[in-house]
C-alpha positions as CSV (number, residue, x, y, z in Angstrom):
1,X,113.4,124.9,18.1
2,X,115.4,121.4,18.0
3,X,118.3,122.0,15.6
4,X,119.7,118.6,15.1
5,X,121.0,117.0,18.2
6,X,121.5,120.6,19.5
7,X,120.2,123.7,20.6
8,X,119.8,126.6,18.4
9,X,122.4,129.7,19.2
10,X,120.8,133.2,19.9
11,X,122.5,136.4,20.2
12,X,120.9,139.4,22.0
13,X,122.9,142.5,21.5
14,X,122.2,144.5,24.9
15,X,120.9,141.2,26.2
16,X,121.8,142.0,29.9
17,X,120.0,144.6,31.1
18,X,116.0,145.6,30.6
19,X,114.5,144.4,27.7
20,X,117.3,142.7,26.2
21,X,117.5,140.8,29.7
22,X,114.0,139.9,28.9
23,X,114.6,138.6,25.8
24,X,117.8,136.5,27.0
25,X,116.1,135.4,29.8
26,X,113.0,133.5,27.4
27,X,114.8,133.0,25.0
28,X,117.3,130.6,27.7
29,X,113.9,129.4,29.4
30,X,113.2,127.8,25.4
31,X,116.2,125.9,25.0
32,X,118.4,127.9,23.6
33,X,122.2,128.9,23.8
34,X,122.2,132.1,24.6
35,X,125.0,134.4,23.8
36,X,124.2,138.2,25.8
37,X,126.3,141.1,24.5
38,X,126.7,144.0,26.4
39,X,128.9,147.3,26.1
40,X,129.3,149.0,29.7
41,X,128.4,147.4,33.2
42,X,130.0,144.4,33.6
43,X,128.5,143.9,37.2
44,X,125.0,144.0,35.7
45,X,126.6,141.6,33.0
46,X,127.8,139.3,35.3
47,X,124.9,139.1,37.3
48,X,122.6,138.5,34.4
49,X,124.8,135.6,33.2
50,X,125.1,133.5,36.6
51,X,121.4,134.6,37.5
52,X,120.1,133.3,33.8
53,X,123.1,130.7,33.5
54,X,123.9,132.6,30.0
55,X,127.0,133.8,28.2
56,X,128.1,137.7,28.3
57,X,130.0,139.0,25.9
58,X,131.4,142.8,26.0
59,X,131.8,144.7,22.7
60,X,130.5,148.0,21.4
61,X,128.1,147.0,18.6
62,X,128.7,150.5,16.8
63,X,132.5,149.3,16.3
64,X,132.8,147.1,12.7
65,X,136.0,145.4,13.6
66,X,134.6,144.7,17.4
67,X,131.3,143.0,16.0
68,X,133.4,141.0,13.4
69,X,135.5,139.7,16.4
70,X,132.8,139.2,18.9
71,X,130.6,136.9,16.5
72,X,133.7,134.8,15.8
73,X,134.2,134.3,19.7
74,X,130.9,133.7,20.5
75,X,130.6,131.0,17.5
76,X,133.7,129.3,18.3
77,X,132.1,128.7,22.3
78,X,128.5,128.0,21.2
79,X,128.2,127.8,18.1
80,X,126.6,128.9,14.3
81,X,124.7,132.1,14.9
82,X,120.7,130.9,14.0
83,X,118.8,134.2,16.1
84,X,120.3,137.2,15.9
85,X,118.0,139.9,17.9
86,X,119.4,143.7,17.6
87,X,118.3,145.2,20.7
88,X,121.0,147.5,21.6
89,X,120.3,151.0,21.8
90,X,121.0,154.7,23.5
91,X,119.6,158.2,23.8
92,X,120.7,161.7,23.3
93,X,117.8,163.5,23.4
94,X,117.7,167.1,22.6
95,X,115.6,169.9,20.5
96,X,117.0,169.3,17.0
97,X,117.5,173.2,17.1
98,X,120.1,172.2,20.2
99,X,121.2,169.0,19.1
100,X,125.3,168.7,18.6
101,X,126.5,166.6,15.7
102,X,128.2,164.4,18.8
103,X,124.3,163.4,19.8
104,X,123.5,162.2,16.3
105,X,126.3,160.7,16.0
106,X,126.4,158.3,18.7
107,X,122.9,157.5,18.6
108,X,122.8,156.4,14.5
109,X,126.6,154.8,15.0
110,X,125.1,152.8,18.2
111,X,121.4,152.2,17.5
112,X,121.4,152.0,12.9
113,X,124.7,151.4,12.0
114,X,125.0,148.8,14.2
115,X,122.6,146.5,12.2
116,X,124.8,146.1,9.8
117,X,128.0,145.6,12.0
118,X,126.4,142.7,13.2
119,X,124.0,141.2,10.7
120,X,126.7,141.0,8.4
121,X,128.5,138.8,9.7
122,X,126.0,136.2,10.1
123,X,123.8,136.6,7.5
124,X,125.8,134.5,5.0
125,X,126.2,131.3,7.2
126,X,122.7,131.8,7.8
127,X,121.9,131.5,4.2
128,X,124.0,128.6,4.1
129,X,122.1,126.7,6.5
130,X,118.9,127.3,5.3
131,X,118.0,129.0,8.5
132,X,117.9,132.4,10.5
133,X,115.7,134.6,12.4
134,X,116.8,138.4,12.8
135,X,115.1,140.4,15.1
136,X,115.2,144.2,15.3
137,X,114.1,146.3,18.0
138,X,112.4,149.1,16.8
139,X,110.2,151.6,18.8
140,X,106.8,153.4,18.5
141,X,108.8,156.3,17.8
142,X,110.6,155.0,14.7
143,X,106.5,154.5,13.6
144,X,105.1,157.5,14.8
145,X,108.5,160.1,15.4
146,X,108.7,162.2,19.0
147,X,109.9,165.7,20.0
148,X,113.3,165.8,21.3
149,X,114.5,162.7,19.6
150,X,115.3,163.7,15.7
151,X,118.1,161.2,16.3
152,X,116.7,158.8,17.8
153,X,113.5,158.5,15.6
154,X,115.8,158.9,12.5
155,X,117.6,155.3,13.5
156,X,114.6,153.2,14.8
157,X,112.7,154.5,11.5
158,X,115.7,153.4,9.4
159,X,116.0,149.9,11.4
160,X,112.4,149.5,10.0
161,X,113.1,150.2,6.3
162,X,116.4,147.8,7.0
163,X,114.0,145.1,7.8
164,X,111.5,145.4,4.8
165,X,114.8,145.5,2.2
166,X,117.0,142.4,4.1
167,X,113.5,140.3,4.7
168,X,112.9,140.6,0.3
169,X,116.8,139.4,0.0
170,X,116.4,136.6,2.1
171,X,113.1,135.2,2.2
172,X,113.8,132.2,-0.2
173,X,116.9,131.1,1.7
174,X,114.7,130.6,4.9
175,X,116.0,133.4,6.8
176,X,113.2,135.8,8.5
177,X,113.8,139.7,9.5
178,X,111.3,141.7,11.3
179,X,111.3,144.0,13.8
180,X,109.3,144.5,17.2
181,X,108.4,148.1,18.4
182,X,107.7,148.5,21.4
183,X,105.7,151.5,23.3
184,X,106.5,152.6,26.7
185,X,107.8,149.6,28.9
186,X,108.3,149.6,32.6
187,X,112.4,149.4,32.5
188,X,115.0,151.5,34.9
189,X,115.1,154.1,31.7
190,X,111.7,154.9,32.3
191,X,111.2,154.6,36.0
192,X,113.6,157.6,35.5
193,X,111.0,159.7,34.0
194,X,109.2,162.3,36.6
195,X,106.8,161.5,38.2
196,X,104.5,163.7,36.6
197,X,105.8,162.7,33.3
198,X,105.1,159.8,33.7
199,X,101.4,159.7,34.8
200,X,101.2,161.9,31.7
201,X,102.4,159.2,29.2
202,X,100.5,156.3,31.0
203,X,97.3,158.7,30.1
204,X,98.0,158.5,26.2
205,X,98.2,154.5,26.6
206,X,94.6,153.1,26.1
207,X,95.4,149.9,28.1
208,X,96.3,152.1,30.9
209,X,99.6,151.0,31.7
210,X,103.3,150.6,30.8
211,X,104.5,147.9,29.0
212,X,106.4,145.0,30.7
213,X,109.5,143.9,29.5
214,X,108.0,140.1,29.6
215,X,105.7,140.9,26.8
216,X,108.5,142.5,24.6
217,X,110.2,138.6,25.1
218,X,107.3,137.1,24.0
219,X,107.1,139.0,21.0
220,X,111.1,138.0,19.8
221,X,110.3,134.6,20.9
222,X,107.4,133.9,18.9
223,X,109.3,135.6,15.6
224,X,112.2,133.8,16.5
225,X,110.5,130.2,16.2
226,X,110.0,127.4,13.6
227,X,106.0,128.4,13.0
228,X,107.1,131.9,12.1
229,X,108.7,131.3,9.0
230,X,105.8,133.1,7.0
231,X,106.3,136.1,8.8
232,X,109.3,138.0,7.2
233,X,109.3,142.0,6.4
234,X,106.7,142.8,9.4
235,X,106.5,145.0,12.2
236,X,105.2,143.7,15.2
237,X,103.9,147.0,17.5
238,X,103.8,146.1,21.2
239,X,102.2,149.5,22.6
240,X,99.4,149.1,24.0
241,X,97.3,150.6,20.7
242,X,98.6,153.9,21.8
243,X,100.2,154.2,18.1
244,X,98.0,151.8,15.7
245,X,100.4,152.1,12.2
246,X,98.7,152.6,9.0
């Protein structure tokens, strides 16, 4: 992980709460400076970053100008970008029959369009350097699609396709992309779930249980590493084989 006499930099978009906290938080327990961006709760933000002795940084990753700006600050405090991992992401679910244009909207502006907000501007000084891991956060519904989530499933499918074409432009400038989707993983967004609902979901899982966000980490770790460098294009599903892609 060594990069010189120095740490290599990682940014976590939604890095400060879930499974982007997960990430941060292995990520920071590897040696690296850890820059954790964040849109909304700045208690939650400012807890994460004394608790995990990281950086926060607030921005709206659907907002060009904003991600443009934030990367610039965080590179100035810490640093050349080397990991970028794209976790940030939202819901509006609804029956596609119901849905508003303001629901698909938000969630493509927030969840797709926000890759390349903020892959752009790192990807070049990445290529320059001869080094760069970026790390998409996908979901077994992006694989597999789900009722109630058009939108959704529209932009985590699309984040995958995003990987395969950016992985083929970079591969010989030793910069990875891949993407991790997880399944069902025991964060506050699901512990919202009924009851019921839940039990339910936990039933279609063959391991029998809900994903922590610990294993997600793992999985961004190990693609954001020096013996990954093979790996580029991929989709790493974290689910507990309760979608086995094709």
């Amino acid at each position: 992980m060594a990069k010189g006499n120095g740490a290599r930099v990682a940014l976590v978009t939604g890095g400060t709460r879930g499974i982007g906290k997960a990430i941060s938080a292995k990520l920071q327990s590897l040696g690296y400076k850890v820059a954790a961006n964040y849109a909304g709760n700045d208690k939650a933000a400012e807890a994460c970053a004394k608790e995990l002795k990281i950086s926060a940084f607030k921005w709206d990753v659907g907002d060009w100008e904003a991600c443009q700006t934030g990367v610039k600050r965080i590179e100035q405090e810490l640093g050349p970008v080397d990991v970028l991992v794209n976790n940030a992401g939202i819901t509006r679910d609804g029956f596609f029959h119901k849905m508003n244009v303001d629901s698909w909207r938000e969630v493509i502006r927030v969840d797709l369009d926000s890759l390349f907000y903020m892959t752009r501007p790192v990807i070049e000084g990445m290529r320059e350097r001869g080094f760069g891991r970026i790390i998409n956060i996908s979901s077994i519904n992006g694989q597999k699609g789900q009722a109630g989530q058009a939108n959704y499933s529209a932009a985590k499918a699309g984040m995958i396709g995003f990987t395969k074409a950016l992985a083929q432009e970079n591969a010989n400038k030793g910069v990875t992309v891949n993407c991790v989707a997880p399944g069902y993983i025991d964060t506050d967004m699901v512990a919202a779930v009924p009851e019921a609902a839940l039990q339910k979901i936990i039933a279609t899982i063959p391991v029998g249980r809900l994903g922590k966000a610990e294993e997600i980490a793992s999985a961004v770790a190990f693609l954001a590493g020096e013996d990954a460098g093979f790996i580029t294009g991929s989709t790493m599903t974290v689910n507990g084989a309760q979608f086995i892609a094709g």
